[in-house]
C-alpha positions in Angstrom: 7.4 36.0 190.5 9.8 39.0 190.7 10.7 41.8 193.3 13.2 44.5 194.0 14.4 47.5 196.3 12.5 50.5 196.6 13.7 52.3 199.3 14.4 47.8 206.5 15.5 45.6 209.3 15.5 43.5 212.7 14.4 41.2 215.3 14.0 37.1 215.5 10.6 35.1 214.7 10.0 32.9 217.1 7.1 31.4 214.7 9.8 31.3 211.8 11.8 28.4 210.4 14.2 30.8 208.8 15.9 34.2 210.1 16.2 36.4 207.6 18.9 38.9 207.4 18.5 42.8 208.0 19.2 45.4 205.9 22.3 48.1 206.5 20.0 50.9 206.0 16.5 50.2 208.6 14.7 52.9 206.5 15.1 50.7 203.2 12.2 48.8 201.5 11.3 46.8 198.6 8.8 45.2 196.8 7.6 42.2 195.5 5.3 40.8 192.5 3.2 37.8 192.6 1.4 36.5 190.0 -1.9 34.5 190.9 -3.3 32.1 188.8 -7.2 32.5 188.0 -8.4 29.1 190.5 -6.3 30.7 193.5 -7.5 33.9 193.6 -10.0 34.8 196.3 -11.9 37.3 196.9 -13.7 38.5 200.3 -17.3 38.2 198.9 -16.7 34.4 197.6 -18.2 31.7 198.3 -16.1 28.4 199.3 -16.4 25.4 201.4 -14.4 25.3 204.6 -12.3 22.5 202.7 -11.8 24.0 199.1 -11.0 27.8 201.4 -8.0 26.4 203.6 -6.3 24.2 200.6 -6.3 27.4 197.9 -4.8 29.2 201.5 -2.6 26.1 201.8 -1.3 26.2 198.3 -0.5 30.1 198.2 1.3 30.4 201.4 3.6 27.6 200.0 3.9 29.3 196.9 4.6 32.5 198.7 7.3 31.4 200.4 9.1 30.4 198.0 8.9 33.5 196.2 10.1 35.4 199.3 12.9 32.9 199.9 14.2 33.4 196.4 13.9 37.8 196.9 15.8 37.0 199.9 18.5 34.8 198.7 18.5 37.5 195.7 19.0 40.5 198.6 15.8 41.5 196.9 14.2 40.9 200.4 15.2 41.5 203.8 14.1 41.6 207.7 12.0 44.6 208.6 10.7 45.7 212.1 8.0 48.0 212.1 6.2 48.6 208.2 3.7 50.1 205.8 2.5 46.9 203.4 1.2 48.5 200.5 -0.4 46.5 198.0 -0.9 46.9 194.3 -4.2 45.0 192.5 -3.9 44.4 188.9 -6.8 42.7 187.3 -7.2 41.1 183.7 -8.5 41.9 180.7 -12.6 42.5 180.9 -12.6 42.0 184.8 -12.5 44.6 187.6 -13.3 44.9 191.5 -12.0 47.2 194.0 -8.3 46.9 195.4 -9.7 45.8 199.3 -11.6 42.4 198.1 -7.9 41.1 197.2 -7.5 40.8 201.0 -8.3 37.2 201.2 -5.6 36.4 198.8 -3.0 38.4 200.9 -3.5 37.1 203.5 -1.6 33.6 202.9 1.1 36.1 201.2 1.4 37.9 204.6 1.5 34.9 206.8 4.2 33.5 204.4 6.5 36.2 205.5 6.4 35.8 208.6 7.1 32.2 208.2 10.0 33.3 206.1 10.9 35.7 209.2 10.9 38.8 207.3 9.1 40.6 210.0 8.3 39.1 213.6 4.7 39.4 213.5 2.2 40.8 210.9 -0.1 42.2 213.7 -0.7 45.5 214.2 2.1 46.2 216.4 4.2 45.4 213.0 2.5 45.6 210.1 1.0 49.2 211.1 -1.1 49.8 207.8 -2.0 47.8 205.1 -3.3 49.5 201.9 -5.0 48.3 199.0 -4.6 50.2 195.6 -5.2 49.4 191.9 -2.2 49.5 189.9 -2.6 50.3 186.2 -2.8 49.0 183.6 -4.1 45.0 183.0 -2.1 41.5 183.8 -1.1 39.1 181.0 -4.0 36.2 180.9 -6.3 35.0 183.1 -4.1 35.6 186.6 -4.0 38.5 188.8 -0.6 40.7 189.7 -0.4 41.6 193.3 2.6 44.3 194.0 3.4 44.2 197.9 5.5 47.4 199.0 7.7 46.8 202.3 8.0 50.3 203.7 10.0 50.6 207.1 8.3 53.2 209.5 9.4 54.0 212.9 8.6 52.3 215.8 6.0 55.4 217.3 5.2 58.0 214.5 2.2 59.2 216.0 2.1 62.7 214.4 2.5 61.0 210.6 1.0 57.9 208.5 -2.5 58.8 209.9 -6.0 59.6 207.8 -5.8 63.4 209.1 -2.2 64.0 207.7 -2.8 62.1 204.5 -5.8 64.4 204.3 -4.3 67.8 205.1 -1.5 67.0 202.7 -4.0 66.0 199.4 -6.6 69.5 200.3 -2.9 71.3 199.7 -3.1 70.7 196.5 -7.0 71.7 196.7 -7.5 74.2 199.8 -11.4 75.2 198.7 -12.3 71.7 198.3 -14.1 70.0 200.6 -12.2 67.4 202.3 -13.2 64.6 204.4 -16.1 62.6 206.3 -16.1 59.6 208.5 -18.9 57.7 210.5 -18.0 54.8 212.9 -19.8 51.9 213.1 -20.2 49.5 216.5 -20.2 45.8 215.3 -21.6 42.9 217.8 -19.7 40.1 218.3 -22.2 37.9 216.3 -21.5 40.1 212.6 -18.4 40.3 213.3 -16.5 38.5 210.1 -12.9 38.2 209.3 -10.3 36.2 207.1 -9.4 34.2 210.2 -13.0 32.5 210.9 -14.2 29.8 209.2 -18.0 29.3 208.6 -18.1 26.9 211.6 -16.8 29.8 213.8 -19.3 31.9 212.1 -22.2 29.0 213.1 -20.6 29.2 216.5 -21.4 33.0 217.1 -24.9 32.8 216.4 -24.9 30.8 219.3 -22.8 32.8 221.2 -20.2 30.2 221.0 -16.7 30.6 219.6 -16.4 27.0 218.1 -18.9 24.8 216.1 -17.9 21.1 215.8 -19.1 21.7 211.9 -15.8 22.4 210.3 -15.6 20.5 206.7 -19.0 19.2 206.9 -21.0 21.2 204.7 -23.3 22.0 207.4 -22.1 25.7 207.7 -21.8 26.2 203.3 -23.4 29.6 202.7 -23.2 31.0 206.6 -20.4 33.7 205.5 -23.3 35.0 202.4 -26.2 34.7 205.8 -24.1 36.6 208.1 -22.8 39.5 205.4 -26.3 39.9 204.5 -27.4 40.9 208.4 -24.4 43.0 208.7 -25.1 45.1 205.5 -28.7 45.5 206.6 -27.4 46.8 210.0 -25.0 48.9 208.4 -27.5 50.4 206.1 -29.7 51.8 208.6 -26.7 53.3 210.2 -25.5 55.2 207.2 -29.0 56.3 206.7 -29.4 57.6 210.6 -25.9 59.5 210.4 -24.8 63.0 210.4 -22.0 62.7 207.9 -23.2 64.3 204.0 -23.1 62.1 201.2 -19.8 61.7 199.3 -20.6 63.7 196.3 -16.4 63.3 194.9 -15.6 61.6 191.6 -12.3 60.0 193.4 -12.0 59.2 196.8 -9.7 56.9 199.1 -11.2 55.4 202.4 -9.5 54.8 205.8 -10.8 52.2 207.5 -10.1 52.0 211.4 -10.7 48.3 213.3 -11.3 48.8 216.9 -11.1 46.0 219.4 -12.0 45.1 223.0 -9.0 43.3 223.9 -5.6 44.8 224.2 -4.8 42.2 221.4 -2.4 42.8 218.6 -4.5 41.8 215.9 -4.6 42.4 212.0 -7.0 44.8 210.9 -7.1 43.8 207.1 -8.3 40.4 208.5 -11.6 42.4 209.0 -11.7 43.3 205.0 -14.9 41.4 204.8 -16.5 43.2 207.1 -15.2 46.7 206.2 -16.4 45.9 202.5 -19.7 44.9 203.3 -20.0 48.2 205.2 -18.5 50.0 202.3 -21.4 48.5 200.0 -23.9 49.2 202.3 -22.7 53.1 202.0 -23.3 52.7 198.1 -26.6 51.2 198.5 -27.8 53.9 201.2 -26.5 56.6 198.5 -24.2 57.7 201.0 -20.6 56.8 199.2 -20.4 56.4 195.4 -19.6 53.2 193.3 -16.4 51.3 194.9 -15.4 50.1 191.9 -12.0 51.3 191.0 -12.8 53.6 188.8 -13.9 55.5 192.0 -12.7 53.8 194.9 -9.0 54.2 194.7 -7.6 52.9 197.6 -8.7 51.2 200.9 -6.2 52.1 204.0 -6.6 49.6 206.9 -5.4 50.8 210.5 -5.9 50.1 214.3 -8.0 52.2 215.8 -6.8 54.0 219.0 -8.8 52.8 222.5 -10.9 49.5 222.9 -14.3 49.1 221.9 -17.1 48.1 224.1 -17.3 44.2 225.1 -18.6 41.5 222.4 -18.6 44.6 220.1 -16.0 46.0 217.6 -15.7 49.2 216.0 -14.8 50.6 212.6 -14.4 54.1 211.6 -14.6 54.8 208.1 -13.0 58.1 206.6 -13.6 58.8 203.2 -11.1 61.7 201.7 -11.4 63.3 198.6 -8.8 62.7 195.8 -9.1 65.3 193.5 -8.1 65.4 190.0 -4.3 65.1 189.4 -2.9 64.3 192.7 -1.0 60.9 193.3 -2.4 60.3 196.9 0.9 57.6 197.0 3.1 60.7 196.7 1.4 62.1 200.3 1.9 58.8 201.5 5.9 58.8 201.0 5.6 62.8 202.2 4.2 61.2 205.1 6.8 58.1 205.8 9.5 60.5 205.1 8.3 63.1 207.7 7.5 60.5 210.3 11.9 59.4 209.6 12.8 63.1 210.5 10.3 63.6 213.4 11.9 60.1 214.7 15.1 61.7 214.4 14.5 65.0 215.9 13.4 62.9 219.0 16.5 60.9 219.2 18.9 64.0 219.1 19.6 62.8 214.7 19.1 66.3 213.6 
């Protein structure tokens, strides 16, 4: 495990058993490399009992800390307030998947930095965006290489960091191409899956329940599979019955905007299972093309703007067009950049 600068600071976690220590300059990030050994890595489509699920979880938030704590003790790491966490999938030899499906493995990662007090909450109001992206080339043996960027954003950019800027700065580069589609998707309370519910919460919601009294019993093996397998019919049928064109586009990138009905600060990469299952119901209904990485470069996750209606959720999905030669990362740091000197104009900087 290894890490470095690449270009933040504040605040006290009140969850945290350590306070990290801020950086001089509040605009500086840095990144981190983890290595994840074959039997750890998980993947939003796998299947796991309840038991097996929150040990692997157990044993790579421990790991994760300490690989932050060293960064940190190295000043490879620091405190950061309000951030970008972009993260870098490397697969081995013979395997591949698409960058999103690495967000049950993150997760722990995540979570063990804000145990580690490097930022006061990864909720939305903190960890702004998350973005999944495969790196290239392959990692040594059987393990996976996750690269997590830390990048420091304002505390209100709302001109910057969002689909339609990312999009208006790649067509640019392409001005007669065509651009960009989305469709948004309403999500009952029932479909509704995420990294923080266990299969007994899933058991639960059939019911119209929240909890199930199942947990670690076997009794609810296989309801995650049951439940994806509704969803992706649903979502079918509404990729079918929508006005957006079928992506035609060699290389694309998707935004993926989680809507909630509560005021809640919650963490819309915890919905990756969901969003992927939606993605592959886009392939199947011959609305998107293949998501595997070859095509699918990146998957952005966001908070959407609003609340959704009660017991539902939304998602709005934008797919963008890459085309061929532009480094859609470079837009991204335009971006981050831009929303630095907008923050400064307001605040008299300039």
């Amino acid at each position: 495990m290894k890490g470095g600068r690449m270009g933040h600071g504040v605040r006290r976690n009140a969850r945290a058993s350590h306070t990290m220590p801020s950086h001089p300059d509040d605009r500086e990030g840095y990144a981190a490399v983890f290595t994840i050994p074959a039997q750890w890595w998980m993947v939003t489509n796998g299947v796991q009992s309840e038991r097996a699920r929150a040990r692997t979880r157990h044993t790579l938030r421990v790991h994760a800390r300490d690989t932050w704590r060293a960064l940190a003790r190295r000043g490879a790491a620091w405190r950061v307030d309000r951030f970008l966490a972009v993260i870098g999938v490397q697969y081995p030899h013979g395997r591949h998947g698409f960058p999103a499906e690495a967000a049950e493995t993150v997760k722990p990662i995540i979570d063990a930095g804000t145990d580690m007090g490097l930022w006061s909450d990864d909720d939305s109001a903190h960890r702004c965006s998350t973005i999944y992206h495969l790196m290239p080339g392959e990692s040594a043996g059987d393990a996976h290489m996750l690269t997590v960027l830390i990048i420091p954003v304002p505390a209100k950019a709302p001109t910057y960091i969002a689909p339609r800027d990312i999009n208006r700065r790649i067509l640019a580069t392409d001005p007669m191409g065509y651009g960009a589609g989305s469709i948004t998707m309403r999500i009952p309370f029932r479909l509704w899956v995420t990294s923080n519910l266990t299969d007994s919460d899933l058991v639960a919601r059939q019911h119209g329940r929240r909890k199930a009294a199942t947990w670690g019993s076997w009794k609810a093996y296989g309801v995650r599979a049951n439940v994806a397998d509704a969803l992706g019919k649903r979502a079918r049928v509404a990729w079918e019955h929508n006005s957006m064109p079928p992506v035609p586009w060699d290389s694309y990138i998707v935004f993926a905007g989680v809507g909630y009905a509560s005021d809640v600060n919650a963490d819309p990469d915890n919905a990756a299972e969901t969003v992927n299952r939606l993605l592959h119901a886009g392939v199947e209904a011959r609305m998107l093309p293949a998501v595997t990485p070859d095509r699918l470069k990146a998957v952005v996750f966001f908070r959407l703007a609003g609340k959704a209606d009660p017991g539902m959720h939304d998602v709005k999905l934008y797919a963008v067009r890459i085309p061929r030669g532009v480094q859609w990362l470079d837009c991204l740091a335009d971006s981050v950049r831009d929303s630095w000197d907008e923050w400064d104009g307001r605040h008299g900087k300039k």
